[in-house]
Biopython code that builds the backbone (N, CA, C, O; Angstrom):
import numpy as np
from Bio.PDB.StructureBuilder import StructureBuilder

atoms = [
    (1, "UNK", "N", (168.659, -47.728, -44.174)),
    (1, "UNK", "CA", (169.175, -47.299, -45.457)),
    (1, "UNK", "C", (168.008, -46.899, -46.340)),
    (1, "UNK", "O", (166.990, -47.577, -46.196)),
    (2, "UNK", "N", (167.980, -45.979, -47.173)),
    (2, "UNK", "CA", (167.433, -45.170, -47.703)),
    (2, "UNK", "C", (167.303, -44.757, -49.202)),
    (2, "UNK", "O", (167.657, -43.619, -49.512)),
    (3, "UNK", "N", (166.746, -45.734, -50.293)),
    (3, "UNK", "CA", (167.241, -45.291, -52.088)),
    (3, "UNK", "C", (166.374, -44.071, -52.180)),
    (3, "UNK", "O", (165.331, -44.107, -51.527)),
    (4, "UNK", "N", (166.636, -42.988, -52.890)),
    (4, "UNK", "CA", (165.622, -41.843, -52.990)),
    (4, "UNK", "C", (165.499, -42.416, -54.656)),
    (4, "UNK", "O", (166.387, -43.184, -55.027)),
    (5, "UNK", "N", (164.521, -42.079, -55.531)),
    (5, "UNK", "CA", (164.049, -41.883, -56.517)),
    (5, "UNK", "C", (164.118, -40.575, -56.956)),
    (5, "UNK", "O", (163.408, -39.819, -56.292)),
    (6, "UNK", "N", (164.984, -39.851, -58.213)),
    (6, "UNK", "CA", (165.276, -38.682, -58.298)),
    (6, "UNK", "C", (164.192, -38.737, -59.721)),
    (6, "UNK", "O", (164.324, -37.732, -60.420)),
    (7, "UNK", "N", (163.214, -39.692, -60.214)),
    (7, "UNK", "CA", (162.687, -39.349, -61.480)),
    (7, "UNK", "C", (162.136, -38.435, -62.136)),
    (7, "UNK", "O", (162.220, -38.309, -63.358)),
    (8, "UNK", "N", (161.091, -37.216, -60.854)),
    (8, "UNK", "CA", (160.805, -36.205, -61.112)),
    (8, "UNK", "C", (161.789, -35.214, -61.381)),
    (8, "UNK", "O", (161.555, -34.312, -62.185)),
    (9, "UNK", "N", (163.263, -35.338, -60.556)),
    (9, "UNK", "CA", (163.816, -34.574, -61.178)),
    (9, "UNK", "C", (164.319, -34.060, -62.299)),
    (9, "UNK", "O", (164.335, -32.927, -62.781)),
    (10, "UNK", "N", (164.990, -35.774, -62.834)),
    (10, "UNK", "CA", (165.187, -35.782, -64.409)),
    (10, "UNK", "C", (164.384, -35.633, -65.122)),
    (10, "UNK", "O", (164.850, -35.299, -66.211)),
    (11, "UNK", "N", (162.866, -35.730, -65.117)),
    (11, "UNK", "CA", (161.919, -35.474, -65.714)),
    (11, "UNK", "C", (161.900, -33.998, -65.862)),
    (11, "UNK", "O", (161.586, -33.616, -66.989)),
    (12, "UNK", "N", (162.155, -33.106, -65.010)),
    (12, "UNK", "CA", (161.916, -31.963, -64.987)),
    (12, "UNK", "C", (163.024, -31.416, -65.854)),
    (12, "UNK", "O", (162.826, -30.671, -66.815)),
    (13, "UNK", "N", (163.935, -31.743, -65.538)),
    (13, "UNK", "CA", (165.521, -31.122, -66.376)),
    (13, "UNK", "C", (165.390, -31.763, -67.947)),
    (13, "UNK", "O", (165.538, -30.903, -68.816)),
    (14, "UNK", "N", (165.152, -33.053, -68.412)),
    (14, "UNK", "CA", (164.750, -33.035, -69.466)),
    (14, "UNK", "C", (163.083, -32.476, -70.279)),
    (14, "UNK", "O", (162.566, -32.925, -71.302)),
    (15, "UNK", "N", (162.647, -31.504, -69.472)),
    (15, "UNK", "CA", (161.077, -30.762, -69.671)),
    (15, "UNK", "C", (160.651, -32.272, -70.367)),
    (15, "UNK", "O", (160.733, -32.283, -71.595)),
    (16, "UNK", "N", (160.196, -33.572, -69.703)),
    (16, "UNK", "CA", (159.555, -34.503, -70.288)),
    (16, "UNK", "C", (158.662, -34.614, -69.618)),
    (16, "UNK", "O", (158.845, -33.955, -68.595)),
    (17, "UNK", "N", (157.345, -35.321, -69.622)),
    (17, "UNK", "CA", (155.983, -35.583, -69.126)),
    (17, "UNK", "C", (156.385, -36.818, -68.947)),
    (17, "UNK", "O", (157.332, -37.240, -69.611)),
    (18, "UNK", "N", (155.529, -37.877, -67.719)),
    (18, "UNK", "CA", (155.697, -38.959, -67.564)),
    (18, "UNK", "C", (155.079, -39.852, -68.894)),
    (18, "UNK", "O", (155.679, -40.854, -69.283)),
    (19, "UNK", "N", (153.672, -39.328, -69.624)),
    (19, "UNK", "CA", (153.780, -39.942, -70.283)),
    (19, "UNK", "C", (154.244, -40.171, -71.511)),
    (19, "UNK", "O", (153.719, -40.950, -72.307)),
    (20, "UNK", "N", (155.419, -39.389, -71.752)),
    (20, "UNK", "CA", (156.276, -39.488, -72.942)),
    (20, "UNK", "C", (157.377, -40.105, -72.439)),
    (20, "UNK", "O", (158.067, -40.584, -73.340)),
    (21, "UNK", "N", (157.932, -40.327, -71.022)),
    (21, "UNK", "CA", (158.354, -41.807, -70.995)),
    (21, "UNK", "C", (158.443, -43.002, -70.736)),
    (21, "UNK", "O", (159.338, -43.846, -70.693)),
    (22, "UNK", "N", (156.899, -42.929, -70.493)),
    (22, "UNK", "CA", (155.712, -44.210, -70.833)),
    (22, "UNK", "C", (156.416, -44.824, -72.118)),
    (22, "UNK", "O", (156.915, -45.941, -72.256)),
    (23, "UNK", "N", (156.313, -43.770, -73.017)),
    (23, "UNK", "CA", (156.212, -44.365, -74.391)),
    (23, "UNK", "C", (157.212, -44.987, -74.772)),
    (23, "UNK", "O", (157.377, -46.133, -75.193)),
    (24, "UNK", "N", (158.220, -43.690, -74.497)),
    (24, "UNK", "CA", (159.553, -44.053, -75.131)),
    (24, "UNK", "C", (160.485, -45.498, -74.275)),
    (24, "UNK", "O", (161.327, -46.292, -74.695)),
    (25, "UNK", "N", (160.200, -45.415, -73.697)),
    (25, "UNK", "CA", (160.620, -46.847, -72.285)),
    (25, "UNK", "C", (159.521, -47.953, -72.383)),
    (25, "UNK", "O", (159.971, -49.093, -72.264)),
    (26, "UNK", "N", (158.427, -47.871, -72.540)),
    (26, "UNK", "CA", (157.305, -49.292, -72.676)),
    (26, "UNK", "C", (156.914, -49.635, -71.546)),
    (26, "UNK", "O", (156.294, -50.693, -71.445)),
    (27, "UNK", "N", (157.196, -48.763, -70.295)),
    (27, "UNK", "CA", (156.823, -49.504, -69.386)),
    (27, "UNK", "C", (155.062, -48.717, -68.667)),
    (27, "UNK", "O", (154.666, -47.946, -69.541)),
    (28, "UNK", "N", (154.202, -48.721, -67.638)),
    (28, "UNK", "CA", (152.665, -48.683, -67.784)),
    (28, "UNK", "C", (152.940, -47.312, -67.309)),
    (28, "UNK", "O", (154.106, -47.027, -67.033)),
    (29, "UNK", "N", (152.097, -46.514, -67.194)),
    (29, "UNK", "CA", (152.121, -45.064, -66.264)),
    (29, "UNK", "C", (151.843, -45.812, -64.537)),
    (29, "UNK", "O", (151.942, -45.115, -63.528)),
    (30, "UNK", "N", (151.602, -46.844, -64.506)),
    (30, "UNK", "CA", (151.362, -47.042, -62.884)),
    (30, "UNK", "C", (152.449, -47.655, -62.587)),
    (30, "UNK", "O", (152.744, -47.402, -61.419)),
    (31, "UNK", "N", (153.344, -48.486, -63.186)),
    (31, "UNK", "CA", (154.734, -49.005, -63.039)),
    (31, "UNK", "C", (155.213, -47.652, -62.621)),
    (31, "UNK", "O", (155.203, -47.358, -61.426)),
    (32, "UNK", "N", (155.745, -46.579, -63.773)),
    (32, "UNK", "CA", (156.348, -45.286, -63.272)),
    (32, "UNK", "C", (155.799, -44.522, -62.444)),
    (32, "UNK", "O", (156.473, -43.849, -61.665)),
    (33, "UNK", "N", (154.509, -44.493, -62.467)),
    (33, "UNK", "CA", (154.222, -43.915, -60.689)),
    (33, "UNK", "C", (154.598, -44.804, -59.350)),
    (33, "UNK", "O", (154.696, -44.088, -58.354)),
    (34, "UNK", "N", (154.800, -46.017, -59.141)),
    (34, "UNK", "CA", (155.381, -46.783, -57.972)),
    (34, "UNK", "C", (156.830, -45.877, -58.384)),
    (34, "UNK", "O", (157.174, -45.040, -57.550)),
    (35, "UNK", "N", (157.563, -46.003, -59.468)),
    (35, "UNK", "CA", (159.140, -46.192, -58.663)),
    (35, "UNK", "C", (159.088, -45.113, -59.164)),
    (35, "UNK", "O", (160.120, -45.122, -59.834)),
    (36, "UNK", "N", (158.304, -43.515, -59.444)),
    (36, "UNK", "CA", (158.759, -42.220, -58.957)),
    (36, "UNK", "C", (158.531, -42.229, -57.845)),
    (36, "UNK", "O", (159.431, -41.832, -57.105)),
    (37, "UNK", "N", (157.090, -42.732, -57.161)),
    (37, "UNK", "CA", (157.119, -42.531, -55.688)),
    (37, "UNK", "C", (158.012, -43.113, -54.518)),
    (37, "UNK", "O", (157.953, -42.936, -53.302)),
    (38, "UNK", "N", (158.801, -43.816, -55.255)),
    (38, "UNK", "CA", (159.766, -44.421, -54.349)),
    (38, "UNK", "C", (158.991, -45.874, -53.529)),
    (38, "UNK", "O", (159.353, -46.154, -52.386)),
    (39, "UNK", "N", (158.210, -46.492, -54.049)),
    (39, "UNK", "CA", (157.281, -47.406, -53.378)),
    (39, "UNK", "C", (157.704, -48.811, -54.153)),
    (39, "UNK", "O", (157.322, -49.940, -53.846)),
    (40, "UNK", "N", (158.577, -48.451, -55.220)),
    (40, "UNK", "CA", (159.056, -49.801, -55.803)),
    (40, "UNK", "C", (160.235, -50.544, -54.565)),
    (40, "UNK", "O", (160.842, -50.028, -53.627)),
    (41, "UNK", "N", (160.195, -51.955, -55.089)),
    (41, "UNK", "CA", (161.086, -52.881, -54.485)),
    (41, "UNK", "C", (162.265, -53.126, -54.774)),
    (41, "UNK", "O", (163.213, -53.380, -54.031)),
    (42, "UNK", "N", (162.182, -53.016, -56.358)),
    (42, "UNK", "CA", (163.301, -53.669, -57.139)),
    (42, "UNK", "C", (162.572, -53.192, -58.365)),
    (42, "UNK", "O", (161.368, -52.983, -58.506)),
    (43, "UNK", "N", (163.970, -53.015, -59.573)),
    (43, "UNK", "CA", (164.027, -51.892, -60.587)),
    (43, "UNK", "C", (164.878, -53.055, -61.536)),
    (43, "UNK", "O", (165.944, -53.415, -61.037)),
    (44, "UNK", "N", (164.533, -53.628, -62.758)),
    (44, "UNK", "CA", (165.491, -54.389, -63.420)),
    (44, "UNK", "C", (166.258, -53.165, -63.887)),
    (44, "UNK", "O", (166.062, -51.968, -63.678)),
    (45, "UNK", "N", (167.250, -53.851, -64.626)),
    (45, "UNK", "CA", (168.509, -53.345, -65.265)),
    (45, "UNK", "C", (167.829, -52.664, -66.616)),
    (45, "UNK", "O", (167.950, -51.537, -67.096)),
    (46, "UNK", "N", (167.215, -53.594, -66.944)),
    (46, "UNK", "CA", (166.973, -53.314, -68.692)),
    (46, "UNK", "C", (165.716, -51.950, -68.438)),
    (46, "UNK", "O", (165.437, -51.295, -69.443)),
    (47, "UNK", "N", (165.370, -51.769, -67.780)),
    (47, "UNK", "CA", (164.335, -50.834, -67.318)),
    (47, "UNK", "C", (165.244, -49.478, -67.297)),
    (47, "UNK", "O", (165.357, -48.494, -68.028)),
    (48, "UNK", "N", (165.780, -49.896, -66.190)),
    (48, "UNK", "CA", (166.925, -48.635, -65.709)),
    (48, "UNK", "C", (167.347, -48.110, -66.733)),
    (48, "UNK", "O", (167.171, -46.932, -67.044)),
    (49, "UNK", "N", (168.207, -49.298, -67.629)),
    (49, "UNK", "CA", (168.730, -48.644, -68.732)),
    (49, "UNK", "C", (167.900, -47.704, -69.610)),
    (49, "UNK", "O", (168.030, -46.530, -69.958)),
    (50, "UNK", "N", (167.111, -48.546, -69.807)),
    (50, "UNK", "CA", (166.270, -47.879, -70.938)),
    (50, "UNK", "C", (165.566, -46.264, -70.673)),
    (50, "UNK", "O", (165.296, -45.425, -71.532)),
    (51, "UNK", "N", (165.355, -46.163, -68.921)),
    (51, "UNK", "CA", (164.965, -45.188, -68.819)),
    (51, "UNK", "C", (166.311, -43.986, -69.140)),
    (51, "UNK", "O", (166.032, -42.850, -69.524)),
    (52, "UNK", "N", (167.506, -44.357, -68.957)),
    (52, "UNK", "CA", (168.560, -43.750, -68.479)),
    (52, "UNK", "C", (168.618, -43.351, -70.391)),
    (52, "UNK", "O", (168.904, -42.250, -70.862)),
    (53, "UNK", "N", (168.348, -44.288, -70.979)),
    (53, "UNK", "CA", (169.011, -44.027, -72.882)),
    (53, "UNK", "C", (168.078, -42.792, -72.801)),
    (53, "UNK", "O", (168.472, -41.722, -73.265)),
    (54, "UNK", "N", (166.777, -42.909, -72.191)),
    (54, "UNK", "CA", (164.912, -42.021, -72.568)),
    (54, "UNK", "C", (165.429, -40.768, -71.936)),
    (54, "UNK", "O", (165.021, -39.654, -72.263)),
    (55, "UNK", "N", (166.538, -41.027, -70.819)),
    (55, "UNK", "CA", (166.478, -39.172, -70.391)),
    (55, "UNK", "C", (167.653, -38.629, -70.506)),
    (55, "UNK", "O", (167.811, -37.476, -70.105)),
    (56, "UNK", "N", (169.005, -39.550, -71.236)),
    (56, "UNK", "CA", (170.331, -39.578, -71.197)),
    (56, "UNK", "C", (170.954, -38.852, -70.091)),
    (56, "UNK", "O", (171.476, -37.739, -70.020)),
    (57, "UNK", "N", (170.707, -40.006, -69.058)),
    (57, "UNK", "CA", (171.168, -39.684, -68.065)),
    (57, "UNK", "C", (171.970, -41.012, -67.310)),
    (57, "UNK", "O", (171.724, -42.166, -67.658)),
    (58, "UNK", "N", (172.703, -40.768, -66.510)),
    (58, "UNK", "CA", (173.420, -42.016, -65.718)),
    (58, "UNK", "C", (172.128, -42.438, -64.572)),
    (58, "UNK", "O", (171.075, -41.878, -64.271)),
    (59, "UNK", "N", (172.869, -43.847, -64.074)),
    (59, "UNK", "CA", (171.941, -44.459, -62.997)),
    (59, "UNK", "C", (172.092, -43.576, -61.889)),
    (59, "UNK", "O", (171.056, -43.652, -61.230)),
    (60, "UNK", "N", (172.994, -42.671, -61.306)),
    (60, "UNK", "CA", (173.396, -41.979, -60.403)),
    (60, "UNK", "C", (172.585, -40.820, -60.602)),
    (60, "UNK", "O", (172.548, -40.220, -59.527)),
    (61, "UNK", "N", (171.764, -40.086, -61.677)),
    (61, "UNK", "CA", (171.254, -39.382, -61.222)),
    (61, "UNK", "C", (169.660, -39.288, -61.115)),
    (61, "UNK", "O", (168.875, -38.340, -61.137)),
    (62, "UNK", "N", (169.516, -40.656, -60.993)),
    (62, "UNK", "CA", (168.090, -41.320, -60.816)),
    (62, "UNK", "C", (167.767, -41.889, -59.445)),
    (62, "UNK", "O", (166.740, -41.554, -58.854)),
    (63, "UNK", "N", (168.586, -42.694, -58.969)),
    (63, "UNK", "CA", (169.128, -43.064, -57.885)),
    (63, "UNK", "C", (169.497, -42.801, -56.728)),
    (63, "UNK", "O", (170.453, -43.576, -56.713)),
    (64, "UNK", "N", (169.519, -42.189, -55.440)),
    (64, "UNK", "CA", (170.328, -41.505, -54.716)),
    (64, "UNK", "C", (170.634, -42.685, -53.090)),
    (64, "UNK", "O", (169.711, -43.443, -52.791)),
    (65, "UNK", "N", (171.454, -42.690, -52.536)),
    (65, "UNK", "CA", (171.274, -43.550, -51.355)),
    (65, "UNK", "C", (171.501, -42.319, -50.274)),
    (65, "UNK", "O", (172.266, -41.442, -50.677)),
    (66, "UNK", "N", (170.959, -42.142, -49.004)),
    (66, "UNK", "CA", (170.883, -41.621, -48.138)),
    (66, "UNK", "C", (170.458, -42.193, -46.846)),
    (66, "UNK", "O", (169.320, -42.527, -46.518)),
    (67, "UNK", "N", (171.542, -42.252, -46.172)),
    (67, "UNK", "CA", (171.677, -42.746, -44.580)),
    (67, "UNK", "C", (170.290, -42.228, -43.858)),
    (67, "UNK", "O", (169.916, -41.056, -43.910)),
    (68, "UNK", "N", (169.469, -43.457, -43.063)),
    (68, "UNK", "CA", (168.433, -42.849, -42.090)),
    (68, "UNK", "C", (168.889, -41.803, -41.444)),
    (68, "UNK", "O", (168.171, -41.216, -40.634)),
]
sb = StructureBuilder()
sb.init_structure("model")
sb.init_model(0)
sb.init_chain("A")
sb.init_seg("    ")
for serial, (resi, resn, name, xyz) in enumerate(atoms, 1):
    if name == "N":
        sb.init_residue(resn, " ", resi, " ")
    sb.init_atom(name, np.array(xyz, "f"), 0.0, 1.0, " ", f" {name:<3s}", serial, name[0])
structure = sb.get_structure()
């Protein structure tokens, strides 16, 4: 099983730079480089959210699951 990380995408569709949502979310630029690269483990909620309020977007289009 397979989570993809879609962050560059939403990043791209909202024309945002990672580090403007560094800012707006609080979390480090090396935190958001693990879980754009998909190298994170686990993602809290309050994170998620917050990124999701930063790009007004749902968890679904951050998220993706895809079968090996």
């Amino acid at each position: 099983m397979a989570i993809i990380v879609n962050l560059d995408v939403m990043l791209a569709k909202r024309k945002m730079s990672v580090t403007e949502l560094s800012e707006k979310v609080g979390i480090t630029m090396a935190n958001l480089s693990i879980l754009k690269t998909g190298k994170a483990k686990a993602i809290r909620f309050s994170t998620l959210e917050a990124i999701c309020q930063a790009l007004d977007c749902q968890p679904g289009d951050i998220l993706e699951y895809r079968e090996e």
